[in-house]
C-alpha positions in Angstrom: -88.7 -0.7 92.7 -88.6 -3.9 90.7 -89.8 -2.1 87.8 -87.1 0.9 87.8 -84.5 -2.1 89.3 -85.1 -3.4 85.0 -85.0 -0.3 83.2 -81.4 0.8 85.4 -80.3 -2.7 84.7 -81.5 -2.0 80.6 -79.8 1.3 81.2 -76.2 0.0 82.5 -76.3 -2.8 79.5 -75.6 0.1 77.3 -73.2 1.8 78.9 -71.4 -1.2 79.8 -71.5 -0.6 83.8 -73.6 -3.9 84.3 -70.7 -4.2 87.5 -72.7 -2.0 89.7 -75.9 -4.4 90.1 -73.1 -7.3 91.2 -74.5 -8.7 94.1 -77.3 -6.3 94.3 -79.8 -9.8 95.7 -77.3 -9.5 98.7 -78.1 -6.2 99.8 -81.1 -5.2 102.6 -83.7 -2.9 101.5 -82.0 0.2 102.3 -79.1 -0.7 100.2 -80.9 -1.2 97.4 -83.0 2.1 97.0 -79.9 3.8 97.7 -77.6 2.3 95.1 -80.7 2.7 92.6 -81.0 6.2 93.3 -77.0 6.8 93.1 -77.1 5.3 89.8 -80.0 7.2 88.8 -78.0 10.2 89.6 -74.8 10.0 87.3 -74.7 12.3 84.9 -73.6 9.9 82.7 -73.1 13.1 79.7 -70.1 13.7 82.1 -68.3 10.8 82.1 -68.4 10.1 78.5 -67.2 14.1 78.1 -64.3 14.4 75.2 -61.7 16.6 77.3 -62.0 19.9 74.7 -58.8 21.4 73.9 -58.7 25.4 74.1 -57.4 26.3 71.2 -56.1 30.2 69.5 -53.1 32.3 69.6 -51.8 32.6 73.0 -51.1 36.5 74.0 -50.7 38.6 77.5 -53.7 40.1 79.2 -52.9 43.5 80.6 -54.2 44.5 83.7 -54.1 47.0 86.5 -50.6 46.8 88.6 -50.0 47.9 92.0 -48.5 51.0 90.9 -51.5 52.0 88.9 -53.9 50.9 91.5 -52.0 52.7 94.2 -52.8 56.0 91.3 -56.5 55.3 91.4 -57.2 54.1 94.5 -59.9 56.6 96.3 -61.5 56.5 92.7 -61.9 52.2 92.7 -62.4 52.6 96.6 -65.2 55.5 96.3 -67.1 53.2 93.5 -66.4 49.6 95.5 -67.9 51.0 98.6 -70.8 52.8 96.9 -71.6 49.0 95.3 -71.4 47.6 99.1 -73.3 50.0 100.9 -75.9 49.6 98.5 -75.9 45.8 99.5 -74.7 44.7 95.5 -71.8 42.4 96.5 -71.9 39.2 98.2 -69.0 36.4 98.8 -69.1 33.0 97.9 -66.6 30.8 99.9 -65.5 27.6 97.8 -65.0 25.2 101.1 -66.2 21.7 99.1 -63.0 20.1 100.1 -61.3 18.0 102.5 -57.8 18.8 104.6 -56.2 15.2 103.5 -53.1 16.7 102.5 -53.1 18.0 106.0 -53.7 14.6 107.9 -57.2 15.6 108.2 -60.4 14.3 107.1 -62.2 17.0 108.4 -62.9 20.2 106.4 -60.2 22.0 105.0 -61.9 25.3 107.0 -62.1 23.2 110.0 -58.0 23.1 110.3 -56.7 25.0 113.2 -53.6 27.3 112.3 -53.3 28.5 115.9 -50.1 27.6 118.0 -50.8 29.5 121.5 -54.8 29.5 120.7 -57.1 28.4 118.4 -56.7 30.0 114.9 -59.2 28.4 112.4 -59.2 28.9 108.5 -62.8 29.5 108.6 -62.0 32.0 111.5 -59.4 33.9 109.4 -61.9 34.4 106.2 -64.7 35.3 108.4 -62.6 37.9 110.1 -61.3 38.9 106.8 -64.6 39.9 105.6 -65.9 41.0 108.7 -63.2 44.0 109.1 -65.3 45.2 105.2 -68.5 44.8 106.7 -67.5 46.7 109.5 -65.7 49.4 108.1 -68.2 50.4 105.4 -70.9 49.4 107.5 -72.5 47.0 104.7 -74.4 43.8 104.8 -72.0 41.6 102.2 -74.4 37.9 102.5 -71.7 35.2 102.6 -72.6 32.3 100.7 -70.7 29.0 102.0 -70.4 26.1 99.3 -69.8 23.1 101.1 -69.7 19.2 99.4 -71.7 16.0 100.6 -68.9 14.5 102.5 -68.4 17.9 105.1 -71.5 19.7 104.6 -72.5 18.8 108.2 -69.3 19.0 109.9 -69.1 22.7 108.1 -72.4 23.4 109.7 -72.0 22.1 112.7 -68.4 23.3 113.4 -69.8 27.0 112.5 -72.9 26.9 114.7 -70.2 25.9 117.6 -68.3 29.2 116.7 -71.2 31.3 116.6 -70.5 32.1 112.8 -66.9 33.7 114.1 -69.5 36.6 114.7 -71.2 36.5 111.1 -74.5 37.4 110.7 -76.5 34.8 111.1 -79.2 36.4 108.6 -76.5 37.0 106.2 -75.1 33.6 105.9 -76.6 30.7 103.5 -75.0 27.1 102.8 -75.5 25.1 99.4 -73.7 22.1 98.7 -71.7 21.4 95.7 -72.5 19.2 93.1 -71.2 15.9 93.1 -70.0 13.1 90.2 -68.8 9.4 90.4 -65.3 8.2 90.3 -64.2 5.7 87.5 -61.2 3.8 87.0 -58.9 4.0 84.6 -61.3 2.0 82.2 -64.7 4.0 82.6 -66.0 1.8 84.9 -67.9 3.5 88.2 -66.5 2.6 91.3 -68.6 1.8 94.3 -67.5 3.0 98.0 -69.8 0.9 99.5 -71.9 -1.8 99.7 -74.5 -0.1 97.5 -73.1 3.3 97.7 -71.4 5.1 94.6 -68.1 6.5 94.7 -68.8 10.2 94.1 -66.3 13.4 94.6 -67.0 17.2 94.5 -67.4 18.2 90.7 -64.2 20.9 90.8 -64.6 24.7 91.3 -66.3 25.4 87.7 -69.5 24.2 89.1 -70.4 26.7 92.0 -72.4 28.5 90.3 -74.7 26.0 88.9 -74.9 24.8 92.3 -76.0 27.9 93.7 -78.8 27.9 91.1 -80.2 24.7 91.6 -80.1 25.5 95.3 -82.0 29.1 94.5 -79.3 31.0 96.1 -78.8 33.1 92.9 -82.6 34.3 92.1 -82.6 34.6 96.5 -79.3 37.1 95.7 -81.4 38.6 92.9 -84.0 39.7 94.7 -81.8 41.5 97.6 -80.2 44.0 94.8 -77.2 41.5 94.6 -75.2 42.4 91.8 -71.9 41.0 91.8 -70.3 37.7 93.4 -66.9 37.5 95.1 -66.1 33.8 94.9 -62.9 33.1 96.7 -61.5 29.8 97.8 -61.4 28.8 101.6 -57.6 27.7 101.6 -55.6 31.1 101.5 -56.0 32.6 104.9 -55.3 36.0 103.6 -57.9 36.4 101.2 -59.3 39.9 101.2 -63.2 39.3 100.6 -65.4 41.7 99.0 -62.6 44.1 98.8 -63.8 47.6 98.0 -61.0 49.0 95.7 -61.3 45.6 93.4 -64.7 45.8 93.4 -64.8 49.6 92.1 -62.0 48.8 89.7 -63.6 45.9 88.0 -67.1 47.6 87.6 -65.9 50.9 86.1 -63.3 48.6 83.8 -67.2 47.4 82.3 -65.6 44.1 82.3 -68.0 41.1 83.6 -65.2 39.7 85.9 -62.3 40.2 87.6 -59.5 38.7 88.8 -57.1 39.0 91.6 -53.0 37.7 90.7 -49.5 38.4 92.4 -46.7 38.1 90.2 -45.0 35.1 89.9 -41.7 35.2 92.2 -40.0 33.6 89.1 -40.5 32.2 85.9 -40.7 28.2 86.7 -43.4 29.2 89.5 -46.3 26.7 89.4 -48.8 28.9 89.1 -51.9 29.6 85.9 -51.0 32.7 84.7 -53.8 35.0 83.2 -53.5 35.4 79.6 -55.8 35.9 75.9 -56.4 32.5 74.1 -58.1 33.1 70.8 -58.6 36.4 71.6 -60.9 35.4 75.3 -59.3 35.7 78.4 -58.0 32.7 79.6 -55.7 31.1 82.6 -52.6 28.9 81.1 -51.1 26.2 83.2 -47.5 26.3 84.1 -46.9 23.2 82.6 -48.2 25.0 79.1 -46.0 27.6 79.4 -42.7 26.8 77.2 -39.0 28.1 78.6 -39.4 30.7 75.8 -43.0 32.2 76.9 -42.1 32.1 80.3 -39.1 34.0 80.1 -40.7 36.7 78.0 -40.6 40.1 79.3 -42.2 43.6 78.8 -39.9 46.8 77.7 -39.7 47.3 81.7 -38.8 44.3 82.5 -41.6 42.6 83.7 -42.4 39.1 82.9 -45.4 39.4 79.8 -47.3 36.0 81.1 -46.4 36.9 85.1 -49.9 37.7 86.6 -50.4 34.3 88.9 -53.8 33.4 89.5 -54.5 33.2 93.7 -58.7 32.1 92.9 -60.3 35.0 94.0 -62.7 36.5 91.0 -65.8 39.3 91.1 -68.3 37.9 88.4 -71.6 39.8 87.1 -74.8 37.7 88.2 -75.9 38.7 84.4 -73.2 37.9 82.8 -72.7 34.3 84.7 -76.5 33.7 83.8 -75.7 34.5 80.1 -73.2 31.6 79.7 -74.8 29.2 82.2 -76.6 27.0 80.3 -73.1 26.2 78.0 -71.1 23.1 78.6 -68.2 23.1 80.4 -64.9 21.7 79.1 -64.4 18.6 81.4 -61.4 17.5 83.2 -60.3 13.9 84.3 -57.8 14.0 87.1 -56.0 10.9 88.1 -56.4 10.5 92.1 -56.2 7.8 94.6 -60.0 6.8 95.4 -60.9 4.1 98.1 -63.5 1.3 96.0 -65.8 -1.5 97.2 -64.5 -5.0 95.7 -67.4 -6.4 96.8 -66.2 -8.2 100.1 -64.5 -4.9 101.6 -62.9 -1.5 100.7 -59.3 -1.0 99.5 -57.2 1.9 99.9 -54.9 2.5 97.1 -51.2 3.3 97.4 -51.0 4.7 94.0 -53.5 6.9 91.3 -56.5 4.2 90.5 -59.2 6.8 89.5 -60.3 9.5 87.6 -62.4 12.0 88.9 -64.5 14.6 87.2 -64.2 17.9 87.5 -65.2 21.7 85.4 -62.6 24.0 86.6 -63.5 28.5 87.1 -60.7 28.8 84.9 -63.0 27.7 82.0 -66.0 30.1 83.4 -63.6 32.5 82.5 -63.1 32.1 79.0 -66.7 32.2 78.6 -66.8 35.9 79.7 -66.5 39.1 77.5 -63.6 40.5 79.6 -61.7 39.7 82.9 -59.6 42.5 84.4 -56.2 41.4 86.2 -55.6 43.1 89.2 -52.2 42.9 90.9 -52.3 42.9 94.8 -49.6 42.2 97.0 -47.9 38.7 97.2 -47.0 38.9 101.3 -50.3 40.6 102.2 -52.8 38.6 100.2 -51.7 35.2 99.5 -50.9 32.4 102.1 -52.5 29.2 100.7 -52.5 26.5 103.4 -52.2 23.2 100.6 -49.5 21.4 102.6 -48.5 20.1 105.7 -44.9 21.4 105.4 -42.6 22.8 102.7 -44.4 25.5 99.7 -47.7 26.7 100.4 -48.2 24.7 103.7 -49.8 25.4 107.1 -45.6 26.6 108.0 -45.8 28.9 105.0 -49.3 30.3 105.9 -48.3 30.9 109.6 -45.7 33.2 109.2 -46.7 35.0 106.9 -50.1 35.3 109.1 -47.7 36.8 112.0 -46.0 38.8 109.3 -49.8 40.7 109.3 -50.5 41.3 112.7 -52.7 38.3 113.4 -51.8 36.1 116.7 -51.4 33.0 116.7 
């Protein structure tokens, strides 16, 4: 130990993070090899990532609306089915996160909706994709990311449930990668006596996480095709959905994407669009008062197709860009540090974390096709306690589908 103990202590000389060995005489044994090992983990290319900025004419993407899906629909049903029966689809549920903004510090999946029973989140996305399994009699395999602060408490809380009834054969777990938390200067924060400050590294890197955890050449070799990744939060998700699944594979695009339109201009919600000719997501905050306002000959907003994270990608395609860098983002967020006597919660932003976001998979891809579906049947994001996109938000419009609560 003493001997890799020098060459870290060479190693944080240079990047100036000579903090993290403070006190490191004081600490037992165990301590030790696991703050070594934490430090020998960072990704240290990530941290000292230039934020890139996307740059090219910005133009609307056109996609299929409900009206021209509602034209075609046995055709993109007939196709998506085909794709499922022949076992080509799986899901992959984004469920790395936390429910703080809940009051929680469980996982988000964990958070019970139910107000006369129990209602879970992971109960409602299981169910969700358990009525396609059932209906077109298909083994979908359901691929759960988890993080390293609730990847047991996911288990766990599943294996209580019984799956919610999932095939135990058809479900696998990988956790998300993770990278360390700096402040405002660059320097890595500790959590813990000898513990690094880490966080899930954003959405963008599911897919390189399924890889390293051989989940994607374990897809490969059942004849999967096509990934439905899908994040756990909106309770009304429809997974591996047959009629987007057969409209993005005969568009011969290498993704697709799910979008409602926005309910107004100033909604905060990415909006799908071209940059630079690639398909691309746009921020509301990019969006000036004049793009936002914009509107077809019909009447419809030009930049209106909001973005609810639920996309198809092609396992070949995804391999194809894999190995390229991802544009990284720093986003300022109250993290709990070790000050080297005890831990101190923050009342304000103190850190940055680290995180690649799917929008930028995206851009990498030769084509994404839009595809409208309906607002009050497909999208109740539980982000909130109360107020816009909350667990109040979520339940109603859960009651306004049939489901009990």
């Amino acid at each position: 130990m003493m001997k890799n103990y020098e060459q870290i202590k060479s190693l944080l000389k240079t990047k100036g993070q000579e903090h993290l060995l403070n006190g490191f005489d004081s600490l037992d044994q165990t301590e030790k090899e696991e703050l070594l090992k934490g430090i020998s983990a960072i990704d240290w290319e990530l941290l000292e990532e230039k934020s890139v900025e996307r740059n090219g004419e910005v133009e609307p993407l056109w996609g299929l609306t409900l009206k021209e899906i509602k034209s075609r629909y046995q055709e993109f049903e007939e196709a998506g089915a085909k794709l499922l029966r022949e076992g080509k689809a799986a899901a992959v549920m984004l469920a790395g996160g936390q429910g703080t903004r809940l009051g929680s510090s469980a996982p988000k999946g964990t958070y019970d909706l139910g107000l006369t029973k129990p209602v879970y989140i992971f109960e409602c996305q299981i169910k969700n994709l358990l009525e396609v399994v059932n209906k077109y009699v298909a083994r979908v395999p359901l691929l759960i990311m988890t993080s390293d602060k609730n990847d047991g408490a996911t288990r766990e809380f599943l294996k209580e449930h019984a799956y919610f009834g999932y095939p135990q054969e058809d479900l696998f777990f990988f956790t998300q990668d993770m990278a360390p938390c700096t402040d405002f200067n660059g320097k890595v924060l500790l959590e813990g006596r000898g513990k690094i400050a880490l966080s899930p590294n954003g959405n963008g890197g599911w897919f390189s996480s399924m890889q390293r955890a051989g989940l994607v050449e374990k897809m490969k070799k059942r004849g999967v095709e096509w990934l439905n990744a899908f994040s756990v939060d909106n309770v009304l998700q429809r997974i591996a959905d047959p009629v987007f699944l057969g409209a993005t594979y005969l568009s011969g695009n290498a993704c697709g994407a799910k979008a409602v339109r926005k309910n107004s201009p100033e909604e905060r919600v990415g909006v799908l669009c071209k940059r630079g000719g690639f398909p691309d997501i746009i921020e509301y905050y990019e969006l000036d008062e004049e793009m936002a306002n914009a509107r077809d000959k019909e009447g419809e907003l030009l930049y209106g197709n909001g973005v609810i994270l639920n996309y198809l990608f092609q396992i070949s395609a995804l391999e194809e860009v894999a190995f390229r860098k991802f544009p990284v983002h720093r986003v300022k967020k109250k993290v709990s540090y070790y000050d080297g006597e005890k831990l101190v919660a923050p009342q304000t932003e103190n850190a940055y974390k680290y995180e690649t976001l799917i929008l930028d998979l995206i851009r990498l891809l030769n084509g994404c096709l839009p595809f409208e579906v309906e607002r009050e049947r497909e999208f109740a994001p539980v982000k909130n306690a109360t107020g816009v996109d909350s667990v109040e938000t979520a339940r109603a419009l859960l009651k306004k589908n049939g489901v009990e609560l």
